[in-house]
C-alpha positions as CSV (number, residue, x, y, z in Angstrom):
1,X,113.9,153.4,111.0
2,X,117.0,151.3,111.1
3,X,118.1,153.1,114.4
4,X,114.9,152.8,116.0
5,X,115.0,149.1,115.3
6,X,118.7,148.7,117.0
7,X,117.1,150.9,120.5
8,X,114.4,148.3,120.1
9,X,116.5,145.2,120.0
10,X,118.8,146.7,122.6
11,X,116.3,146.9,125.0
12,X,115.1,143.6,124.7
13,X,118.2,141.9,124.7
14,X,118.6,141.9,128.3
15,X,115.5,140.0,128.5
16,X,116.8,137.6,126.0
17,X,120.0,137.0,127.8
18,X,118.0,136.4,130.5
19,X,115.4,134.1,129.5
20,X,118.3,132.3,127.5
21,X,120.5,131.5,131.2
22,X,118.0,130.8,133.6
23,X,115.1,128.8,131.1
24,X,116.4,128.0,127.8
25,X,120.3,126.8,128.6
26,X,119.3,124.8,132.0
27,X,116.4,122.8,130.0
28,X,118.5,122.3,126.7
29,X,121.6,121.0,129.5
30,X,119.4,118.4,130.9
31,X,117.4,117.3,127.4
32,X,120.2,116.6,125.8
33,X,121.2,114.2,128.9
34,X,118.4,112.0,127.7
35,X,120.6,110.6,124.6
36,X,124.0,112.2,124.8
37,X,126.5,112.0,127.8
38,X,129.8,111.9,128.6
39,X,130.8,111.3,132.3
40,X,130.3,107.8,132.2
41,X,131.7,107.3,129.2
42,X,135.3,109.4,130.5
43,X,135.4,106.9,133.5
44,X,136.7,103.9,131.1
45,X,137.6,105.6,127.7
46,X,140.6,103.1,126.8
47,X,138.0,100.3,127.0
48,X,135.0,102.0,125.2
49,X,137.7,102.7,122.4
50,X,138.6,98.9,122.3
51,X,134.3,97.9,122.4
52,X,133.7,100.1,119.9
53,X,135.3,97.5,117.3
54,X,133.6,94.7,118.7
55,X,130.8,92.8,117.2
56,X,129.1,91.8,120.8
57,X,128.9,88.6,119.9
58,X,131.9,86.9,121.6
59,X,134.0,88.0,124.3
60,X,135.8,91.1,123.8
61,X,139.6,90.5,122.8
62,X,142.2,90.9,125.3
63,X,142.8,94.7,124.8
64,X,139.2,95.2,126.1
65,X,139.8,93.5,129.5
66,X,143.6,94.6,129.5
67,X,141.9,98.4,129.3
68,X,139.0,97.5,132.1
69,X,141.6,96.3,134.1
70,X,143.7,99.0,134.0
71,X,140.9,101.9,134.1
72,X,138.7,100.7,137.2
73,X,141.3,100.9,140.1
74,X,142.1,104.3,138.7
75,X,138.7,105.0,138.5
76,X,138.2,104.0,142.2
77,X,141.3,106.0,143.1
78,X,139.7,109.0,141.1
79,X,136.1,108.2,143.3
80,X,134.4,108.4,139.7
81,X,133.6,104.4,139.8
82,X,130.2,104.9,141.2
83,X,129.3,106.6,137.7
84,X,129.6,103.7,136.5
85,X,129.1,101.2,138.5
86,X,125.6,102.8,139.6
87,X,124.9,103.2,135.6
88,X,125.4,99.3,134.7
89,X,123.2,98.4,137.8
90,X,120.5,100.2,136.6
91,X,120.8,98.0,133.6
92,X,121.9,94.4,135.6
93,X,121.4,94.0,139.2
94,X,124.4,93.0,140.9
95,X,126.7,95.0,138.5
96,X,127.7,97.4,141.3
97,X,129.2,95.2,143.1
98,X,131.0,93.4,140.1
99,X,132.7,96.2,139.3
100,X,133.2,97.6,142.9
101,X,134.9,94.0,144.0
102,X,137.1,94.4,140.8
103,X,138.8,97.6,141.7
104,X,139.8,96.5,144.5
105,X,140.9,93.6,144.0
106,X,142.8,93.7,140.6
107,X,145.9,95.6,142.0
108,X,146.3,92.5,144.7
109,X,145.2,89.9,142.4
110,X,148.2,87.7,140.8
111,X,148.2,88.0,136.9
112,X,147.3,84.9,135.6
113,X,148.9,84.8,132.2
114,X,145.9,87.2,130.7
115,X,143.7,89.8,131.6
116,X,140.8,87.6,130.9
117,X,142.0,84.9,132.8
118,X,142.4,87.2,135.8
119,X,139.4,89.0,135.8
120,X,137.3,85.4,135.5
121,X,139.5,84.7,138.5
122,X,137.9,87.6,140.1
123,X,134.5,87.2,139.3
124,X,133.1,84.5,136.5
125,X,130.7,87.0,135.2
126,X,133.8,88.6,133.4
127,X,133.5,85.8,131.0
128,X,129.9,86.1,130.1
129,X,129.2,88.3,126.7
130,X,126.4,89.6,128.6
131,X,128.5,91.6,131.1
132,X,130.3,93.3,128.6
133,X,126.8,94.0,126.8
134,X,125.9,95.9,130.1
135,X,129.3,97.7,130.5
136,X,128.8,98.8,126.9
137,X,125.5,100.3,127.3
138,X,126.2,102.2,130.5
139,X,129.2,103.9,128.9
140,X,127.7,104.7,125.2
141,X,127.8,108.6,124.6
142,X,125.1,108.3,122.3
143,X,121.9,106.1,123.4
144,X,118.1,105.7,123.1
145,X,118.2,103.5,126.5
146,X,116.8,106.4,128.6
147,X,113.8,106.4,126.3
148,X,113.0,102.9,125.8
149,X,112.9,103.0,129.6
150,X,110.5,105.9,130.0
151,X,108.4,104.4,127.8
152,X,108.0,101.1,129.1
153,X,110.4,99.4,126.1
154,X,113.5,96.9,126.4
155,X,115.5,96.2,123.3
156,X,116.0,92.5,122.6
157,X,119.8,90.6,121.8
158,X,118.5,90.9,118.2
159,X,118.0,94.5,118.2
160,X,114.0,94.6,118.2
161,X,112.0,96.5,120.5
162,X,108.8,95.5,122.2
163,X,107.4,96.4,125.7
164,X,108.3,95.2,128.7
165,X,105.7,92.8,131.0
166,X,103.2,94.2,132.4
167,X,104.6,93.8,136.2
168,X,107.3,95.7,134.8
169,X,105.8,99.4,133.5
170,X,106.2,101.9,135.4
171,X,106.1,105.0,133.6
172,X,103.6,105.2,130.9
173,X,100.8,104.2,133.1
174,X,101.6,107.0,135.4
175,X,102.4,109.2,132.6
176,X,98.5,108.6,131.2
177,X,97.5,109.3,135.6
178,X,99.1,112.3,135.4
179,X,97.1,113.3,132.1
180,X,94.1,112.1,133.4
181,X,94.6,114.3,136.7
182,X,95.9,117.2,135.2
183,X,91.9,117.2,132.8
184,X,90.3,116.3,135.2
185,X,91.3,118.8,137.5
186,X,91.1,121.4,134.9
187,X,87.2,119.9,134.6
188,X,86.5,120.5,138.1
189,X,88.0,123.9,138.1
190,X,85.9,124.9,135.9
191,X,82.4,123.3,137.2
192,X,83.7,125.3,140.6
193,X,84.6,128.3,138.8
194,X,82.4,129.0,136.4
195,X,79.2,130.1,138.6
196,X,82.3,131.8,141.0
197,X,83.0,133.9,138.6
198,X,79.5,134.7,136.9
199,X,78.6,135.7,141.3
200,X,81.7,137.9,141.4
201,X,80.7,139.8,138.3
202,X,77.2,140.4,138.7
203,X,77.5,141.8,142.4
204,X,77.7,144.5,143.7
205,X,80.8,146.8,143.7
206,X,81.5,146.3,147.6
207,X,80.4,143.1,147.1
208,X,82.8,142.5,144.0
209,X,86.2,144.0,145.8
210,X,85.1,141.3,148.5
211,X,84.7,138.5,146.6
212,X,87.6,138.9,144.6
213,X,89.5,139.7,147.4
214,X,88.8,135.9,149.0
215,X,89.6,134.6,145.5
216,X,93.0,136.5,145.7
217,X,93.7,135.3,149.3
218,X,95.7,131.6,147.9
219,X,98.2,133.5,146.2
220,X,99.0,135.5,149.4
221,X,99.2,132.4,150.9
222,X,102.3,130.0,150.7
223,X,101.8,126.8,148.6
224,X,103.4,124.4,151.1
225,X,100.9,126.2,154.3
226,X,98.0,125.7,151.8
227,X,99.0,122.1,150.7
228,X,99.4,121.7,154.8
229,X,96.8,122.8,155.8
230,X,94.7,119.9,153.6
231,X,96.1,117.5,156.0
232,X,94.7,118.6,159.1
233,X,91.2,118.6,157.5
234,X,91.2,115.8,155.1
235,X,93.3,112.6,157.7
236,X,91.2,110.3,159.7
237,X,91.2,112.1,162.5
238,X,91.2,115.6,160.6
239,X,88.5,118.4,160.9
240,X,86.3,116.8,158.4
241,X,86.4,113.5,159.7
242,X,85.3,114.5,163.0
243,X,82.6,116.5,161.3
244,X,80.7,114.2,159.8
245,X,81.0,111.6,162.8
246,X,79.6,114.1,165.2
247,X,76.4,114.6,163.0
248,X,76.0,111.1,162.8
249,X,77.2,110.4,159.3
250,X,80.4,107.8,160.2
251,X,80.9,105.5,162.5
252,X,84.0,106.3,164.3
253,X,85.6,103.0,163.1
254,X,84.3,103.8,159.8
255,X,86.4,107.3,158.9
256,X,86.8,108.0,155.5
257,X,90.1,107.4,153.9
258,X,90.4,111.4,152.0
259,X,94.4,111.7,152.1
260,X,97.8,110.3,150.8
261,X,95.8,108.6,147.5
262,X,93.7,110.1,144.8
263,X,91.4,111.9,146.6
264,X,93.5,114.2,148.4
265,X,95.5,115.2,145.3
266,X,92.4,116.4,143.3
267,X,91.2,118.1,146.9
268,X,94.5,119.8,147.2
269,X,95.2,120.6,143.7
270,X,91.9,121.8,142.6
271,X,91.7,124.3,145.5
272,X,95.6,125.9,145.1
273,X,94.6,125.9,140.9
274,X,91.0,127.2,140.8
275,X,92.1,130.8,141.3
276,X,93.9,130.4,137.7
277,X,90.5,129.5,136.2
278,X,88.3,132.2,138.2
279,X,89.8,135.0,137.4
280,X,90.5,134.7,133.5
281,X,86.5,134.0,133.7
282,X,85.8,137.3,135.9
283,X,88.1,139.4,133.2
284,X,85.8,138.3,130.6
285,X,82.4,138.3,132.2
286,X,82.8,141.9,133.3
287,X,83.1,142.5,129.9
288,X,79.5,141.2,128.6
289,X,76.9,144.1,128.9
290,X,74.3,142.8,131.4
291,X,71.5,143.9,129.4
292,X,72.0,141.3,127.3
293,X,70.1,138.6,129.1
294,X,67.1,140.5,129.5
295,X,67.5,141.6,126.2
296,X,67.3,137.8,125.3
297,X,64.3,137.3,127.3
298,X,62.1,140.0,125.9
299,X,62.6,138.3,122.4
300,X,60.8,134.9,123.9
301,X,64.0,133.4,125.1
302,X,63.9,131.4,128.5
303,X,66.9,131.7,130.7
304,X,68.3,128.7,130.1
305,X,68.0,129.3,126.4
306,X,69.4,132.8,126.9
307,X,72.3,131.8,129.1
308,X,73.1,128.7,126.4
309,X,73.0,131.0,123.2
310,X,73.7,134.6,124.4
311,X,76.1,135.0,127.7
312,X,77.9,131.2,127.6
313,X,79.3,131.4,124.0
314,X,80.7,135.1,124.9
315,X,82.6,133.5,128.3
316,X,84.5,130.8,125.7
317,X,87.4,132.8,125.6
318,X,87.5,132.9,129.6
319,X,87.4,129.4,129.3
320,X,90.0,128.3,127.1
321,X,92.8,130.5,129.1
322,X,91.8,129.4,132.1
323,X,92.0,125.8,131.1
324,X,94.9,126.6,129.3
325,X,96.3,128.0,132.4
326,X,94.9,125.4,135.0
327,X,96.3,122.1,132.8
328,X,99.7,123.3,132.1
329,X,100.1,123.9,136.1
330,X,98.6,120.7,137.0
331,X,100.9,118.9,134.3
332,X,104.0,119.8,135.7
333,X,102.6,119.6,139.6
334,X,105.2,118.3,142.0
335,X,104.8,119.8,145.6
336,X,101.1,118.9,146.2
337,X,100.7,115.2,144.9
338,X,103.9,114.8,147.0
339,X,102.7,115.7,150.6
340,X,99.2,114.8,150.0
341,X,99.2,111.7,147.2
342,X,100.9,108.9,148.8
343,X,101.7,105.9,146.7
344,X,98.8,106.0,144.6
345,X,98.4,109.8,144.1
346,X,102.2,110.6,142.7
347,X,102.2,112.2,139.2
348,X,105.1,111.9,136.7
349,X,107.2,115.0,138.4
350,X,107.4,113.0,141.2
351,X,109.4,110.7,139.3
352,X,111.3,113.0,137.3
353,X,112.5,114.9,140.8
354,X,113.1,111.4,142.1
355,X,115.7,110.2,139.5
356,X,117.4,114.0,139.6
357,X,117.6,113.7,143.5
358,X,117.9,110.3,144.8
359,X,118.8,107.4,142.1
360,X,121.1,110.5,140.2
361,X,119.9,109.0,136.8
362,X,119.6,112.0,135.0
363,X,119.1,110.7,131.3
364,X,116.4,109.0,132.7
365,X,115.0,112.3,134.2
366,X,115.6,113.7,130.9
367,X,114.1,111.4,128.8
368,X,110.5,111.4,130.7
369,X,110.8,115.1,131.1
370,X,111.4,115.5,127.1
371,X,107.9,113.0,126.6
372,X,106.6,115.2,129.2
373,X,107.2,118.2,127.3
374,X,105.8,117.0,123.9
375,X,103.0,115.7,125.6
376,X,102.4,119.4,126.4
377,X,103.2,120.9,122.9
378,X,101.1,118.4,121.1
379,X,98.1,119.0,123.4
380,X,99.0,122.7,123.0
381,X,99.1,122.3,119.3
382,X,95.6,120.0,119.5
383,X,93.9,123.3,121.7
384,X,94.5,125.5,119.3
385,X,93.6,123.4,116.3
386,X,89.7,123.3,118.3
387,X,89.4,126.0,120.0
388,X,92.1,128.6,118.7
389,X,94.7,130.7,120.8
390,X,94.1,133.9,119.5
391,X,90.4,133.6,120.8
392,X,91.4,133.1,124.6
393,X,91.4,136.2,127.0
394,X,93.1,137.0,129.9
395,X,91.4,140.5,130.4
C-alpha cells in the first residue's frame, strides 16, 4: 500500500508543479502586492531608515532631508525615481513634479548651511510636515493604503478611518455593478436556457445532434469575433437598427442607443455565457425518464403542476452548476464589457487591468483583485450553504 501511494503521488505531482507556477505562485506574487512591497521603498532606504524614528508630527530632523537629498539624484541617475515619484502622486497631486524638480536641481543648487534650508530653497513644500507624510506613505513596505483606496476609505491625520465623499468613490459602486451584472446575467441565462435545454432533450435524435451542435458553435468561435460581431448589429446604424426602422418601428432620428453602456454588455455577455448554462441543464435533463410527466398526469396532475413538482425539482442540480459556472465567468469578465460597455458598462476587471497596464499601480490592482476574490469565496461559501455543491451536476 505504501508503494502504491508514492506511484500515486508521483503521478500527480507534475500536475501540482504545474498548477503551483502558472496559477498559485503568479496570484500569491501580485496579492501580496496589495500590502507588502519593496521597490519603492529600495529607491530611498537611507531616508525611510531616518522616518521610521519620526513621530510625524514636526519636520523630520536634518538626517531625513540630508538622506532625501542625497538618494533622489541617485535615484534619477539610476531612472528608478518615477517609482516613486509616480507613487506619492497618487497620494498628492503635484508630488511628481516636486520630487522630479529636486533631482535635478540639488546637485546644482548651492548648500545653504542645511539640507533643509536647501531643499525649502528648492521648493517650499519641503517644509511642510504634510510632504514628508506623503513621501512616508509611498515608500512604507508594509501598508493598508491600497485597501482603504479600493474601498472607498481615506485615513484621517488622527489615524481614524471613514469614507471618502461621495464625488470621490470610485470602486465600491462599481464593485456592487459588477455583482449586479454578473446575477443578473446569470438570471437571464437561465430564463434563455432553461426551455433551450428542456427543446434539445426532448427532440429528436437528428434533431438533438443539430441543436446541440448550434449551442456548441460559440465555442468554435473566437471571443473577440463574437464580441465584434455585437457591434455591427447592436450601433445606430447596425443591423438591428435598420431593422426596426424599415418596419416602421423608429424614426430614423430616433435610433436606439443598444451599445458602449449597459445594454450592450448584458447583450454581449449573456450570448458568449449562455452555452455554460445550456449544457450543464441538457446533461441533466437527458437524464429524467420522460415517462415521468405522463406518469404525473394520469395521477390528476396538470402540466403545470407536473412540471412544478415532478421534472423542475429533478433539473436543480442542472441549475446550480450552470449558475455556478455562468457567475464566476461573468465576475471576472474583462474582454466583453471592454469593447462593448463604454463608460457606463465597465466592470471591476476593467479597472484591475487598467492600474496593471496603464497607471502601473499594482498594490492597487492587488488590493481590488483580493476583495474581488473574497467576494467570490464568500458567495461560493453562501451557494453552498442554500443550495449545496455536492447536489450540482455537470453530467
Amino acid at each position: 500500500m505504501p508503494h502504491a501511494r508514492l506511484v500515486s503521488l508521483a503521478l500527480v505531482l507534475p500536475l501540482f508543479a504545474f498548477v503551483g507556477v502558472t496559477f498559485v505562485a503568479p496570484l500569491a506574487s501580485l496579492l501580496s502586492k496589495s500590502a507588502y512591497e519593496t521597490r519603492i521603498h529600495d529607491v530611498i532606504p537611507e531616508t525611510m531608515d531616518v522616518l521610521a524614528a519620526w513621530d510625524g508630527q514636526d519636520l523630520p530632523p536634518e538626517a531625513a532631508f540630508a538622506a532625501i537629498a542625497k538618494e533622489l539624484p541617485s535615484a534619477r541617475a539610476n531612472r528608478t525615481l518615477l517609482r516613486l515619484s509616480g507613487a506619492a502622486n497618487r497620494l498628492q497631486s503635484g508630488m511628481r513634479s516636486l520630487i522630479t524638480r529636486t533631482a535635478q536641481r540639488v546637485p546644482r543648487t548651492e548648500f545653504a548651511g542645511t539640507w533643509r534650508e536647501t531643499l525649502a530653497e528648492i521648493d517650499e513644500d519641503w517644509a511642510d510636515v504634510q510632504t514628508w507624510i506623503i513621501i512616508e506613505s509611498a515608500a512604507a513596505k508594509f501598508t493598508l493604503r491600497h485597501y482603504l483606496q479600493a474601498l472607498d476609505l481615506e485615513a484621517q491625520p488622527d489615524g481614524s478611518i471613514k469614507a471618502r465623499p461621495q464625488q470621490e468613490r470610485v470602486y465600491m459602486p462599481l464593485l456592487w455593478r459588477t455583482l449586479l451584472v454578473s446575477l443578473s446575467v446569470t438570471l437571464l441565462c437561465f430564463l434563455i436556457g432553461y426551455p433551450i435545454a428542456m427543446l434539445i432533450a426532448d427532440a429528436p435524435p437528428r434533431r438533438r445532434n443539430l441543436l446541440l451542435l448550434l449551442v456548441l458553435i460559440p465555442f468554435w468561435t473566437s471571443l473577440l469575433v463574437r464580441t465584434t460581431a455585437w457591434i455591427v448589429l447592436l450601433q445606430r446604424q447596425g443591423v438591428i437598427n435598420d431593422f426596426l426602422v424599415t418596419l416602421g418601428f423608429l424614426r430614423d432620428d430616433t435610433r436606439l442607443e443598444m451599445i458602449y453602456n449597459m445594454t450592450g454588455t448584458f447583450v454581449a455577455m449573456t450570448h458568449v455565457l449562455l452555452p455554460f448554462m445550456v449544457l450543464p441543464l441538457y446533461s441533466v435533463m437527458r437524464s429524467i425518464p420522460q415517462n415521468q410527466l405522463r406518469a404525473s398526469a394520469s395521477l390528476g396532475a396538470t402540466p403545470i403542476q407536473g412540471f412544478v413538482r415532478v421534472y423542475f425539482p429533478q433539473t436543480l442540480p442542472g441549475i446550480g452548476a450552470g449558475a455556478l459556472l455562468v457567475f464566476i465567468l461573468a465576475i471576472g469578465y474583462y474582454i466583453t464589457p471592454a469593447l462593448v460597455g463604454g463608460s457606463s458598462g465597465q466592470l471591476i476587471a476593467n479597472m484591475i487591468a487598467y492600474h496593471v497596464q496603464t497607471s502601473l499601480n499594482w498594490g492597487l490592482a492587488a488590493a481590488l483583485s483580493s476583495i474581488l476574490l473574497v467576494a467570490v469565496i464568500v458567495l461560493y461559501l453562501l451557494f453552498n450553504r442554500l443550495v449545496g455543491i455536492d447536489r450540482m451536476r455537470l453530467g
